[in-house]
MDAnalysis code that builds the backbone (N, CA, C; Angstrom):
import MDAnalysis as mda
import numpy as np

u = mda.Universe.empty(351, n_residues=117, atom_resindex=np.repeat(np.arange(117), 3), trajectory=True)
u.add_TopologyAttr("name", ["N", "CA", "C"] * 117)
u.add_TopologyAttr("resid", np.arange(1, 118))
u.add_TopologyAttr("resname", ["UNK", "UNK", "UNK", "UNK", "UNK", "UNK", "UNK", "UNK", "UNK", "UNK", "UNK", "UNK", "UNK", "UNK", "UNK", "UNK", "UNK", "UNK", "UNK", "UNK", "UNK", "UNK", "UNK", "UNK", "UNK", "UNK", "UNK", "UNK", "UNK", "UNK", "UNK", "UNK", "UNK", "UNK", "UNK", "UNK", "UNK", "UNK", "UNK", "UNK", "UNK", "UNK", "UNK", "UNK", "UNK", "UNK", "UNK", "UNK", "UNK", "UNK", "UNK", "UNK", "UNK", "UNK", "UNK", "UNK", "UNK", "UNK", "UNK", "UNK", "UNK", "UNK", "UNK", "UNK", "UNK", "UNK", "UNK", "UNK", "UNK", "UNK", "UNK", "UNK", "UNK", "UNK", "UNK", "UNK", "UNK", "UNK", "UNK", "UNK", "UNK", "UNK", "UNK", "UNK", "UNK", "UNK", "UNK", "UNK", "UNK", "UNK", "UNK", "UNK", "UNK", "UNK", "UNK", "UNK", "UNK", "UNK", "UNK", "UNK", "UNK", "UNK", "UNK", "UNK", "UNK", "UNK", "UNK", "UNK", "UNK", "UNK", "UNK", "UNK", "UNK", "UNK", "UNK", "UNK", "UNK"])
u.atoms.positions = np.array([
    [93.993, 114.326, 83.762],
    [93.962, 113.364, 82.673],
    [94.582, 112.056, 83.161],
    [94.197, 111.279, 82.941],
    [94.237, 109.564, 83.493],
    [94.927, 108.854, 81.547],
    [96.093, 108.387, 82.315],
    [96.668, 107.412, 81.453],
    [96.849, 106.097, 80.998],
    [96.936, 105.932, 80.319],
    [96.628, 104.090, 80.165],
    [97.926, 103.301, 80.793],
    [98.155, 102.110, 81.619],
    [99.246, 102.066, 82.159],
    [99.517, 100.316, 81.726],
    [98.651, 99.961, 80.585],
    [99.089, 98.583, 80.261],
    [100.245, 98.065, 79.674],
    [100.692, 97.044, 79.898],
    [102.007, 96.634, 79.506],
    [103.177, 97.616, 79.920],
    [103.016, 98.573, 81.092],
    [103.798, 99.008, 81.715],
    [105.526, 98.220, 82.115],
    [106.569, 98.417, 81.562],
    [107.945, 97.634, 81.847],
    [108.675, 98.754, 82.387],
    [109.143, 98.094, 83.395],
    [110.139, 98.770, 84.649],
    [111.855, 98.251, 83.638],
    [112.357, 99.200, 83.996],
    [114.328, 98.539, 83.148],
    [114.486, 97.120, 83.670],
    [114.112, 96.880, 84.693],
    [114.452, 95.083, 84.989],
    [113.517, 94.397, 84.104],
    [112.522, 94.903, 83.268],
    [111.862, 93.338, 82.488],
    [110.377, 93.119, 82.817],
    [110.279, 93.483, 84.437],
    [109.113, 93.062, 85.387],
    [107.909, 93.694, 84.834],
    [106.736, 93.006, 85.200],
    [106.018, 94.331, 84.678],
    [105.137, 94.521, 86.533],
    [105.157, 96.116, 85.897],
    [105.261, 96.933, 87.116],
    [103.667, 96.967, 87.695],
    [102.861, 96.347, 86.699],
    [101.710, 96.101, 87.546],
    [101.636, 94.803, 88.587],
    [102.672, 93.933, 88.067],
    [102.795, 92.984, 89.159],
    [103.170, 93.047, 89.976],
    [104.082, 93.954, 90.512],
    [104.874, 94.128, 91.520],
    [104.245, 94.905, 92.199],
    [103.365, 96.110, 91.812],
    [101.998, 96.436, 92.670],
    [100.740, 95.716, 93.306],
    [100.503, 94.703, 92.370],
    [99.368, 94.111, 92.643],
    [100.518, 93.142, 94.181],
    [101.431, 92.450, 93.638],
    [101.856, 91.902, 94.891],
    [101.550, 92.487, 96.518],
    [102.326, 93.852, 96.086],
    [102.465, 94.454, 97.472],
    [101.473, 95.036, 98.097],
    [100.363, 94.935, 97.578],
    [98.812, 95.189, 97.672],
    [98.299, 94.153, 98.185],
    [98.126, 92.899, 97.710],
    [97.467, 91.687, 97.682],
    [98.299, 91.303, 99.565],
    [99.758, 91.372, 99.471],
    [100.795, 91.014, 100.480],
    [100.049, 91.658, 101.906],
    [100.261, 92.915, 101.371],
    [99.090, 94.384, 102.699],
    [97.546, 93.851, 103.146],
    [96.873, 92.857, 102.033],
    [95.725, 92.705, 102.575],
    [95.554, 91.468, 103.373],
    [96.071, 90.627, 102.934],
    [96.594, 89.246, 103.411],
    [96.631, 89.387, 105.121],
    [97.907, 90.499, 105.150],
    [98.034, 90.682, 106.458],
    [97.258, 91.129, 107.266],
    [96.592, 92.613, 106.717],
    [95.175, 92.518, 107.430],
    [94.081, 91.670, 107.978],
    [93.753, 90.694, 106.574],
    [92.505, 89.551, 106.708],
    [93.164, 88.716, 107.997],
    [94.456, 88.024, 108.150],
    [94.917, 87.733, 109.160],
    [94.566, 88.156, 110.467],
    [94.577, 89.390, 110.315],
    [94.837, 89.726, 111.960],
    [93.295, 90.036, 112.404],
    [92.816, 90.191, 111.361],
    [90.833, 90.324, 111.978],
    [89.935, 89.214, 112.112],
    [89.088, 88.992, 113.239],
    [88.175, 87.455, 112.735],
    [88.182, 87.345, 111.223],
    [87.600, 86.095, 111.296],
    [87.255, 85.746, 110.018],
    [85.872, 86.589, 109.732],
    [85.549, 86.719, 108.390],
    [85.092, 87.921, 107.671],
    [83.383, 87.111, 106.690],
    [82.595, 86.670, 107.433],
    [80.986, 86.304, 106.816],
    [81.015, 86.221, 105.227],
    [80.673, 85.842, 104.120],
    [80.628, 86.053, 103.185],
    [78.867, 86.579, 102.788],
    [78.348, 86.197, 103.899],
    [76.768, 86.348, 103.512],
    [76.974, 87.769, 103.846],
    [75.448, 88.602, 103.481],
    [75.525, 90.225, 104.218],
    [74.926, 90.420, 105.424],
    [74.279, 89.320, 106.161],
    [73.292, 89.635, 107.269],
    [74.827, 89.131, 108.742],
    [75.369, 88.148, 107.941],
    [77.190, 87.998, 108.669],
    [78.162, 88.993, 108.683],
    [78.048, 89.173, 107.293],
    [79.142, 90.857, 107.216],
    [78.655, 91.865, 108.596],
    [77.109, 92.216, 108.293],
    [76.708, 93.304, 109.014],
    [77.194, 92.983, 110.294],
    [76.893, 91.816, 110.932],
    [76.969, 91.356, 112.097],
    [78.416, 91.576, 112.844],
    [79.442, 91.087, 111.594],
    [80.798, 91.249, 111.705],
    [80.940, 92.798, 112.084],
    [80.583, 93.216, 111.293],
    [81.118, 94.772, 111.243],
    [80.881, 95.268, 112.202],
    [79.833, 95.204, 113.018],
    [79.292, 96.193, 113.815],
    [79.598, 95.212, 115.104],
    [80.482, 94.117, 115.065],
    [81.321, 93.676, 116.212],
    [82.689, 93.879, 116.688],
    [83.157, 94.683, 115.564],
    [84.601, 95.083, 115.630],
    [84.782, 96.541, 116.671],
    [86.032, 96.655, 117.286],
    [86.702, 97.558, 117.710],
    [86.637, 98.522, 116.837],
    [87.308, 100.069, 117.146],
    [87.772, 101.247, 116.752],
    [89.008, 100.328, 115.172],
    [89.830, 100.123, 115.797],
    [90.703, 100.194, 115.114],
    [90.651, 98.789, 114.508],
    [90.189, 97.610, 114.523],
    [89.745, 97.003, 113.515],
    [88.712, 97.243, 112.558],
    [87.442, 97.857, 112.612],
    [86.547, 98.289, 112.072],
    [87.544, 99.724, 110.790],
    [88.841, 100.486, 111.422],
    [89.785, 100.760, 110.582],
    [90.300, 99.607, 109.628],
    [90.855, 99.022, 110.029],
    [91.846, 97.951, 109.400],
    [91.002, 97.335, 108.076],
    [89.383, 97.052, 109.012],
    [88.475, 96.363, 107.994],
    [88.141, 97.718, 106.271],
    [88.382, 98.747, 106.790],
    [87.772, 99.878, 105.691],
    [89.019, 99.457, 104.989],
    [90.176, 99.706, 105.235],
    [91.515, 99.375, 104.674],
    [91.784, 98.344, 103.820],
    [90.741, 97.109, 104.231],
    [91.238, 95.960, 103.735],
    [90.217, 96.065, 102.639],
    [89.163, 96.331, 102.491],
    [88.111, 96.578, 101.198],
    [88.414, 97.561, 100.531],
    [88.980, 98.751, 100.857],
    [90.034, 99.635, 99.711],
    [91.111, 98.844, 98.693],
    [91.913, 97.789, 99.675],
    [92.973, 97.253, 99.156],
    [92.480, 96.014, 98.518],
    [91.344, 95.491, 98.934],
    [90.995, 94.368, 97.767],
    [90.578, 94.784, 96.535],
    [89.527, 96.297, 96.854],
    [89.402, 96.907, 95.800],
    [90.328, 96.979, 94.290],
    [91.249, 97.613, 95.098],
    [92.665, 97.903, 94.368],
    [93.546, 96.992, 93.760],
    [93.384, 95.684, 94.258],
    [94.176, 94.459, 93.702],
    [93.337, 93.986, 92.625],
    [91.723, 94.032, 92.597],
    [91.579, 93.236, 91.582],
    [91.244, 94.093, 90.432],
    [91.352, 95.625, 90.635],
    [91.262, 96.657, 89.889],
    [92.635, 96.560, 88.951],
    [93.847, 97.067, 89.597],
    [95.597, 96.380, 89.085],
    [94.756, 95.172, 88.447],
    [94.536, 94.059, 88.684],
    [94.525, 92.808, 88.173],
    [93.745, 93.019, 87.155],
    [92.914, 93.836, 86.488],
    [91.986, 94.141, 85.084],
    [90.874, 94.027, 85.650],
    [90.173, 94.302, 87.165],
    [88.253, 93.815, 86.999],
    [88.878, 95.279, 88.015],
    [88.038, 96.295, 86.652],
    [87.937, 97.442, 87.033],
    [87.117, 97.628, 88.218],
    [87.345, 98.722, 89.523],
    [86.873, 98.897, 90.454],
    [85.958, 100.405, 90.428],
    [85.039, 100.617, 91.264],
    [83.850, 101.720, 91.235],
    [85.122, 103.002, 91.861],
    [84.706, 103.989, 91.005],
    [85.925, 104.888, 91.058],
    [87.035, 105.458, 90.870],
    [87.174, 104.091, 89.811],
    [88.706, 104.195, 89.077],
    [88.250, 104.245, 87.351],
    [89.621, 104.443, 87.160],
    [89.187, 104.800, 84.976],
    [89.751, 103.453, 85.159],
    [88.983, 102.522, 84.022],
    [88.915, 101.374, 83.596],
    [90.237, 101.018, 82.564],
    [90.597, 101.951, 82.353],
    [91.939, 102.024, 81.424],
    [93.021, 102.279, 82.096],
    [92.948, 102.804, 83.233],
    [93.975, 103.257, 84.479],
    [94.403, 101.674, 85.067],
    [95.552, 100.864, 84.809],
    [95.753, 100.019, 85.698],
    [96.604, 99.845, 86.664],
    [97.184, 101.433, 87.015],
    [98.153, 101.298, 87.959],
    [97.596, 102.804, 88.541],
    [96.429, 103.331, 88.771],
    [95.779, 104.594, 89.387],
    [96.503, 104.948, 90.611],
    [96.659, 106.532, 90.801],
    [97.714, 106.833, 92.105],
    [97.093, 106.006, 93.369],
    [95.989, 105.592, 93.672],
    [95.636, 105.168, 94.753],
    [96.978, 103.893, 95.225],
    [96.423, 102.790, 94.064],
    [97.192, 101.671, 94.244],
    [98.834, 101.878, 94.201],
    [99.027, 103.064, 94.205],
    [100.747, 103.561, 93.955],
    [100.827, 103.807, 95.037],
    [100.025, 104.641, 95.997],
    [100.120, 105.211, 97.431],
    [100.138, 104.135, 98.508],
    [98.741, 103.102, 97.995],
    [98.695, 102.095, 99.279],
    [100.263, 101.121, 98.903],
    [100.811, 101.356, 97.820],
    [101.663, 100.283, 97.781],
    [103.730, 100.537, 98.427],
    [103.022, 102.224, 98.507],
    [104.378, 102.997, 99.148],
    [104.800, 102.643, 100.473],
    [106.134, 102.222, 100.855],
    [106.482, 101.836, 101.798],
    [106.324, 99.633, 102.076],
    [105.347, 99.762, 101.177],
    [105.406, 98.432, 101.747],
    [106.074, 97.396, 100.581],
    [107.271, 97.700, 99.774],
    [107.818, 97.315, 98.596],
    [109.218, 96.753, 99.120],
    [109.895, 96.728, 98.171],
    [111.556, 96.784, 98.281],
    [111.846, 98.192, 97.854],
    [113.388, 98.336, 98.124],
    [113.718, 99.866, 97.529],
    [113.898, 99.715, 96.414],
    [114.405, 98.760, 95.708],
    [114.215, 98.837, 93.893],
    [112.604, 98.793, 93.435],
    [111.994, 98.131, 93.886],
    [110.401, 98.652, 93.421],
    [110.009, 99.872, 93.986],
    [110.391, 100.459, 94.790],
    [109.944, 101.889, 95.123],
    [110.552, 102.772, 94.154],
    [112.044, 102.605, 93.373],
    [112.294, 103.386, 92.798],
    [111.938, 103.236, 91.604],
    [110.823, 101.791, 90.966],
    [110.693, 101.824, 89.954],
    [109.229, 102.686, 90.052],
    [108.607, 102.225, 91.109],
    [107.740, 103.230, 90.975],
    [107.689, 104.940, 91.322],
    [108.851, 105.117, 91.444],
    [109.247, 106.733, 91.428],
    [109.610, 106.978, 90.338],
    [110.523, 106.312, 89.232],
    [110.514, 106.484, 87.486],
    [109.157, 106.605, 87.023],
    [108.222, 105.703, 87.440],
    [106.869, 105.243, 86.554],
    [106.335, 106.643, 86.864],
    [106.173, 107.371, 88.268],
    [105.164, 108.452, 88.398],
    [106.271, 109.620, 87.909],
    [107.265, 109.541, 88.013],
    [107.933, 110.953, 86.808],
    [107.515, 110.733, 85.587],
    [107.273, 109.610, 85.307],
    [106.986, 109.313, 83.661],
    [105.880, 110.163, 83.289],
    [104.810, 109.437, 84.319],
    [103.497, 109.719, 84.104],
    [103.053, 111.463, 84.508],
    [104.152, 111.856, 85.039],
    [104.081, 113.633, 85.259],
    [104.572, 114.418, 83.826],
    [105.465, 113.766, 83.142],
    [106.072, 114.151, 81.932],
    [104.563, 114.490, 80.888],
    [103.915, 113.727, 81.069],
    [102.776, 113.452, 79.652],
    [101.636, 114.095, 80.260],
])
């Protein structure tokens, strides 16, 4: 069962979809960085894609998961997710480790919460 996670508030005030979408948006950033630049047409994409390395051609799957996921958090629901879900375990997982430790522990309250119900 998938929960609704809007207007989600962490004890500091914040709301806790922002502080996900940050550390998401922060993760992809860094990716798009470190790979050529990325075609917007599809006959460029293809071209792109199938010019990359092992482990950029990784990085690149990574970085279209995580854009996925940011503008999904951000309300433009993504293919695969519940449309009412705005903080889905995915975007909780990609966002583990790459936080502060007070946002990690807010998001360790948020997923006890969400185990309670």
């Amino acid at each position: 069962m998938t929960t609704t996670t809007r207007g989600v508030q962490p004890r500091d005030g914040q709301n806790l979809v922002v502080l996900v979408w940050n550390a998401l948006t922060e993760r992809a950033d860094a990716i798009r960085r470190a790979l050529p630049p990325r075609p917007a047409d599809a006959r460029g994409r293809w071209r792109w894609l199938r010019s990359l390395d092992e482990d950029q051609a990784r990085r690149a799957a990574l970085l279209d998961r995580l854009d996925a996921l940011c503008a999904h958090v951000a309300g433009r629901p993504a293919l695969g997710y519940d449309p009412g879900d705005l903080l889905p375990a995915a975007a909780l997982e990609e966002a583990d480790g790459f936080t502060s430790e007070t946002i990690a522990l807010l998001i360790a309250q948020y997923r006890a919460q969400q185990a309670r119900r």
